[in-house]
C-alpha positions in Angstrom: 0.0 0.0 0.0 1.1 3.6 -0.6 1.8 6.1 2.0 0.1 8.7 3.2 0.6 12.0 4.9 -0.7 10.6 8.1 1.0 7.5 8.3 4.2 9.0 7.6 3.7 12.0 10.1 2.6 9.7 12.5 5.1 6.8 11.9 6.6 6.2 16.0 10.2 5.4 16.4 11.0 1.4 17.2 13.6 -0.3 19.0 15.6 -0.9 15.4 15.6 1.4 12.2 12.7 0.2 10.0 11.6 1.0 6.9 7.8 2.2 5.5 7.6 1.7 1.4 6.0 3.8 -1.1 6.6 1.6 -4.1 9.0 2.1 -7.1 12.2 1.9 -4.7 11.0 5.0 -2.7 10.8 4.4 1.4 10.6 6.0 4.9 13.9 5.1 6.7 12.8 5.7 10.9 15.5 6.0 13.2 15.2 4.6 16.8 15.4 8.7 18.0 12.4 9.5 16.4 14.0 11.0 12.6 12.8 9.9 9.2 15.0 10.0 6.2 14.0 9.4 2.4 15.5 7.0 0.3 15.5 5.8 -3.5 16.8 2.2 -3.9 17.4 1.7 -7.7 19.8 -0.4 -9.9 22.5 0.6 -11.9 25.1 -1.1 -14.3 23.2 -4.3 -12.3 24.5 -3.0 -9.0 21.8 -1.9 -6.6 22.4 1.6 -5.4 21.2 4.3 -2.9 20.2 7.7 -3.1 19.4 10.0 -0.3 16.6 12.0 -0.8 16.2 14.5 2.1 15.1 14.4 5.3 11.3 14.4 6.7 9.7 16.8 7.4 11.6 19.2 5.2 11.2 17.0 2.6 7.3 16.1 2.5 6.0 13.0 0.9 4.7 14.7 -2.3 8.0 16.2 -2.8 9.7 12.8 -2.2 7.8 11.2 -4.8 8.7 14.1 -6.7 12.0 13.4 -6.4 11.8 9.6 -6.9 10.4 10.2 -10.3 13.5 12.6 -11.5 16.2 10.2 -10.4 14.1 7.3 -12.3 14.0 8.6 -15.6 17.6 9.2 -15.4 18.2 6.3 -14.7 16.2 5.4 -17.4 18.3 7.4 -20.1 21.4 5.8 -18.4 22.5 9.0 -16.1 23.3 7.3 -12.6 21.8 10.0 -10.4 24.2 9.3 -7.3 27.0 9.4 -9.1 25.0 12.7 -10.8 24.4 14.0 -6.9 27.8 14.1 -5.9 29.6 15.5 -9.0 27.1 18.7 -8.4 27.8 18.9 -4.5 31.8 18.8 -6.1 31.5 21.6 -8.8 29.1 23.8 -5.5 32.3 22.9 -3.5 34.9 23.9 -6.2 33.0 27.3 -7.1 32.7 28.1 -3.8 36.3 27.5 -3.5 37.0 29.3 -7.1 35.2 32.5 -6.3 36.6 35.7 -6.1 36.3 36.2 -2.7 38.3 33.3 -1.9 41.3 33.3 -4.4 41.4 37.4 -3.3 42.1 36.3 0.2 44.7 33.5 -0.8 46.4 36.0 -3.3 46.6 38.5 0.3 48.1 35.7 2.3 50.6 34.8 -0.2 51.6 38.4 -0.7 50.8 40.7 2.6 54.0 39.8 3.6 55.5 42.0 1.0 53.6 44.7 2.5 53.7 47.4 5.7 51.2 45.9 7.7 49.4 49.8 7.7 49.3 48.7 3.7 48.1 45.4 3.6 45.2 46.4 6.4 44.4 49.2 4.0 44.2 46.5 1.0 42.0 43.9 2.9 39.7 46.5 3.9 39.4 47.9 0.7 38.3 44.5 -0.5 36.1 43.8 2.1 33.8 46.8 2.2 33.7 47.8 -1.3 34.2 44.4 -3.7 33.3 41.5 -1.8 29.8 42.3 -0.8 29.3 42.6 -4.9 31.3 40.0 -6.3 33.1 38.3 -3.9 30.6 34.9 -3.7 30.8 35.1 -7.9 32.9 32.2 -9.7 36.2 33.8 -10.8 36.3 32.5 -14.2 32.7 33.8 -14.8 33.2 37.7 -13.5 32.7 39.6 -16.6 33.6 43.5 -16.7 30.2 44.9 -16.2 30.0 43.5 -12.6 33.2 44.8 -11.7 32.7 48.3 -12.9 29.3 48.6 -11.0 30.9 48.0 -8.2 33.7 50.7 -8.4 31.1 52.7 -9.8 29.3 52.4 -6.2 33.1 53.7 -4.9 33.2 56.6 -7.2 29.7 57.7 -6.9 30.7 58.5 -3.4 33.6 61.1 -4.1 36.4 58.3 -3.5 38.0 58.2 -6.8 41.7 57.4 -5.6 40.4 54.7 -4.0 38.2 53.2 -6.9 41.2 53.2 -8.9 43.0 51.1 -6.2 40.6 48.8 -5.7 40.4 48.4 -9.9 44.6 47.7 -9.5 43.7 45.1 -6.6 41.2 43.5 -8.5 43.0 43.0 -11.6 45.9 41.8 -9.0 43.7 39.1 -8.2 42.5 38.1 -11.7 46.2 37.6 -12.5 46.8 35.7 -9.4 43.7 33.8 -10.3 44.9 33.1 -14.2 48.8 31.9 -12.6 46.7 29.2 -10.4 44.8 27.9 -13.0 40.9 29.1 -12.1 40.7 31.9 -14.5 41.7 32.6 -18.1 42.0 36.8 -18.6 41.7 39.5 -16.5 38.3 41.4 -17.6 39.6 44.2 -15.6 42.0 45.0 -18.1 38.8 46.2 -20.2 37.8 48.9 -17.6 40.9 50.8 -18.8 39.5 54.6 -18.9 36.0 54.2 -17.2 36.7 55.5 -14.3 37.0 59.1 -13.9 40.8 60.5 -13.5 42.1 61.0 -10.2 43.0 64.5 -10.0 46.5 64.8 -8.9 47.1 65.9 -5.2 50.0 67.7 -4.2 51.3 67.2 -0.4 51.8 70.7 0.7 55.2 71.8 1.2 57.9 75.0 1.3 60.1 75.3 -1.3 61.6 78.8 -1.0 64.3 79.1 1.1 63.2 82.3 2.5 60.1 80.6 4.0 61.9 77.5 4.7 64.5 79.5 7.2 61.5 81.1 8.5 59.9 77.3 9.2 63.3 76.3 10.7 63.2 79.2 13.4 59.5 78.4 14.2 60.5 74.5 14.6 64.0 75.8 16.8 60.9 77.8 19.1 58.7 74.8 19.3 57.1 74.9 22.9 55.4 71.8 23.2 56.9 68.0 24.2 60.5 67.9 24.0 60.4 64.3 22.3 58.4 65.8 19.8 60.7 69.0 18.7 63.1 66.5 18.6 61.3 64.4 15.7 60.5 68.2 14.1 64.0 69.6 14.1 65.1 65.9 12.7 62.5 65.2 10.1 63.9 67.9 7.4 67.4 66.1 7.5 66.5 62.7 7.1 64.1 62.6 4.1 61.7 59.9 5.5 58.2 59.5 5.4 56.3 60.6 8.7 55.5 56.8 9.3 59.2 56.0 9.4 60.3 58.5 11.4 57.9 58.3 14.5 58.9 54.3 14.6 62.6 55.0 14.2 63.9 52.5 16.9 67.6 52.6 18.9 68.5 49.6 17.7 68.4 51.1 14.0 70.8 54.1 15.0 74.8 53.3 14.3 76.3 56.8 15.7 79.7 55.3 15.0 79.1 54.6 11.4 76.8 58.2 11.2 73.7 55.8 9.7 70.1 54.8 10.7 69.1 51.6 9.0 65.9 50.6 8.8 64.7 47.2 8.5 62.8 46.3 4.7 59.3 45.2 6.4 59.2 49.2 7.7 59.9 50.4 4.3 56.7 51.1 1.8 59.1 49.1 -1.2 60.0 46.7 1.7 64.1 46.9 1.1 66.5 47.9 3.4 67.1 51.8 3.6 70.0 53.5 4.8 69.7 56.9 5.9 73.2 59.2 6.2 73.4 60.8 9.6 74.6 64.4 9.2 76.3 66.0 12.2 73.5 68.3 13.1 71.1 64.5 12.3 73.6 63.3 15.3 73.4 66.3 17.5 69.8 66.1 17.4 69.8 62.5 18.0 72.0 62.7 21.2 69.7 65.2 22.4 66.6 62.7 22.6 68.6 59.7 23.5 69.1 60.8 27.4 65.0 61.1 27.5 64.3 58.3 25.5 68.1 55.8 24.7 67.0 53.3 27.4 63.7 52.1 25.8 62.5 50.9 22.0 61.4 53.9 20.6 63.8 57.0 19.3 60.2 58.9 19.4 58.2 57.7 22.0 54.7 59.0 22.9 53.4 61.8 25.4 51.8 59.3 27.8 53.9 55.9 27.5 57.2 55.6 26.6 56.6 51.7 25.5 54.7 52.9 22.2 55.7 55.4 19.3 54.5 59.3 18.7 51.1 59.1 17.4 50.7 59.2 13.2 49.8 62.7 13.8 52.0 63.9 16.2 54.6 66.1 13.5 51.2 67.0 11.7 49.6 68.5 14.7 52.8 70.3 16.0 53.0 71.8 12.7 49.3 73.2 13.0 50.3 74.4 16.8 53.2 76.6 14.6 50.4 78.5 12.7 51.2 76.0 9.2 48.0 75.2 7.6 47.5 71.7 5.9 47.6 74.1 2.5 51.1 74.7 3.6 52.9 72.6 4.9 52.6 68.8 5.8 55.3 66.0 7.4 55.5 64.4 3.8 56.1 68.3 2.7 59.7 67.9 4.1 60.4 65.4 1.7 59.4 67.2 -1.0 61.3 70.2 0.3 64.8 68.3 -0.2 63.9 67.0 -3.9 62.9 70.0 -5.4 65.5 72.3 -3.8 68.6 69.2 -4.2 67.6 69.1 -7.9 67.5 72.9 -8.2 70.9 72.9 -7.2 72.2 69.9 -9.5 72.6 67.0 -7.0 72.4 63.5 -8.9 69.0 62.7 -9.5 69.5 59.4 -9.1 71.3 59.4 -5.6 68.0 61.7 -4.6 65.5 59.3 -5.6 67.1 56.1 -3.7 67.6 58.8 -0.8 64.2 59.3 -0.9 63.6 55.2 -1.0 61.6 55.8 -4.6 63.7 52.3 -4.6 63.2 49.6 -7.3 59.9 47.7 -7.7 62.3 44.4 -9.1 62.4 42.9 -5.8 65.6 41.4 -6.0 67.6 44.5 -7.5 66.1 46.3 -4.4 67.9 44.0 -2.2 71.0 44.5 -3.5 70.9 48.2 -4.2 69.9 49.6 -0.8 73.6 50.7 -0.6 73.4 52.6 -4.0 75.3 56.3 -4.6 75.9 55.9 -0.8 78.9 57.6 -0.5 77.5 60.5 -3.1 74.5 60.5 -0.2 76.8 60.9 2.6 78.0 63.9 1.0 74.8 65.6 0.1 72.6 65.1 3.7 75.6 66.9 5.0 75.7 69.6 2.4 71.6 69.8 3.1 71.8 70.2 6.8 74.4 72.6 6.6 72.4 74.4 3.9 69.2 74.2 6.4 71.4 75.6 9.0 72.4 78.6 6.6 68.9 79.3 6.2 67.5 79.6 10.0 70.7 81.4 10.8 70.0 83.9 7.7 67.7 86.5 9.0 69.8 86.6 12.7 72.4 87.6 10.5 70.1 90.3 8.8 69.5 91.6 11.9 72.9 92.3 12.6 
């Protein structure tokens, strides 16, 4: 007899696991705890097989029977729908695994290390909030450029074009990643080139003429505020090093007998080994901050713990206590000070640019070139404090 809604609903658990047919290889399997699981016994190449239907009641009799009927005409036109079942719950499994979401976050794993970690953070984010939510769950291989355009369109329709283009560069990243490993064949990024609008160019404020630039030195030389801190602003115009690397200078990376600070390659934005010429007034300044500060980790340590670094704004916000607007003058700006005024005055481009750490992007060349011009570089931080000096003692000797 077939079964019915009632006697399935109402079938009671028994000591052993018994079985209520429906005909046609369909049947109730009940469990001793009460559960009822659907099953499809059929035969195959002569083999008798089974096939797991669902489970009851999620899985109501009508639907069973449903069900039953699919997997019998397949077998009918020789399709063994087990061996059918489990090659779909694979290629689920394998897109799941070949999405983009996935292979973005294996293709950051393999390379964050490459990274400062204030860079890779900035990366993963960037892929979290404003690609994954779009296409993150979509197979790799079947992204087409449409679907990633709408989603840096989202990014650009809110005024962030800098950052759509950087997530457009991380995407197509991750496409090539994805085309190395074998789970896609082209990057259909590369067909968004020119659909985003241009990022306008920014300028980090800075002083260039030497008039203001003495006038900046005396204001730094008057600095009221934390010692520590006037420290890291009468330093930061002789070492050429973004703010970041200066408020994490560490003691360990100071060599007063060989006039150098060397700092490690996972601090560096180009991660390579950057040696930075110690002038004497570099030194000076140096020996100054080490009897507050020589006996811990930090060169620059913080206002209220001496166990962390000055804060990322720290040099910005004394800067702003001096009366210099962000239009004026930024920490980055000192940076841009020494290249434009260096180059003015004929120093070797080159030994500017790896002073700078505008390094290699060949990885391997970087690690052998760190040491690059070094002597010319000696010559010219020396000849750029002492120029600095010239120009904060200029209008004293004005005055005279």
């Amino acid at each position: 007899m077939l079964l019915t809604d009632t006697k399935v609903r109402t079938a009671k658990p028994k000591e052993k696991a018994y079985k209520l047919s429906d005909g046609r290889g369909l049947y109730l399997l009940v469990h001793p705890n009460g559960s009822k699981y659907w099953r499809f016994k059929y035969q195959f190449n002569r083999k008798e097989k089974l096939l797991a239907l669902g489970v009851y009641p999620d899985i109501t009799l009508a639907k069973a029977r449903e069900r039953r009927e699919q997997s019998r005409k397949l077998v009918a036109n020789g399709t063994d729908p087990g061996l059918l079942k489990q090659l779909t719950k694979r290629s689920k499994v394998l897109a799941g695994e070949n999405s983009f979401e996935p292979v973005a976050r294996e293709w950051y794993a393999k390379f964050s290390s490459r990274w400062t970690p204030v860079h890779g953070e900035r990366i993963l984010r960037r892929l979290e909030v404003d690609i994954f939510p779009w296409i993150g769950k979509r197979p790799i291989s079947e992204i087409m450029a449409p679907e990633i355009l709408a989603a840096l369109r989202r990014i650009e329709n809110r005024g962030a074009i800098e950052t759509a283009h950087r997530a457009h560069q991380n995407v197509s990243q991750v496409f090539r990643y994805a085309i190395a490993t074998g789970r896609a064949e082209r990057d259909p990024s590369a067909d968004l080139r020119g659909a985003l609008e241009p990022v306008k160019k920014r300028h980090l404020a800075s002083i260039t003429d030497p008039k203001a630039i003495g006038d900046l030195l005396r204001a730094i030389n008057d600095y009221k505020g934390f010692f520590v801190t006037k420290c890291a602003l009468r330093l930061a115009p002789l070492v050429f090093v973004r703010p970041g690397e200066l408020r994490k200078a560490e003691w360990k990376e100071i060599n007063f007998e060989n006039a150098e600070w060397r700092i490690p390659a996972e601090k560096m934005k180009m991660r390579s080994v950057h040696i930075v010429p110690l002038s004497m007034q570099a030194i000076a300044i140096l020996k100054e901050v080490e009897s507050l500060t020589g006996h811990g980790k930090y060169v620059f340590t913080g206002v209220r713990t001496i166990h962390r670094p000055m804060s990322e704004n720290t040099v910005t916000g004394a800067l702003r206590r001096l009366g210099y607007t962000s239009d004026e003058m930024t920490g980055h700006g000192f940076r841009s000070m020494a290249s434009t005024l260096l180059n003015e005055q004929g120093w070797n481009r080159d030994a500017i640019e790896r002073q700078l750490a505008h390094s290699e992007r060949n990885d391997i060349r970087a690690a052998y070139n760190y040491a690059e011009y070094l002597p010319e570089r000696r010559k010219m931080m020396q000849y750029w404090a002492d120029y600095l000096d010239g120009l904060m003692q200029s209008k004293t000797e004005e005055k005279q």
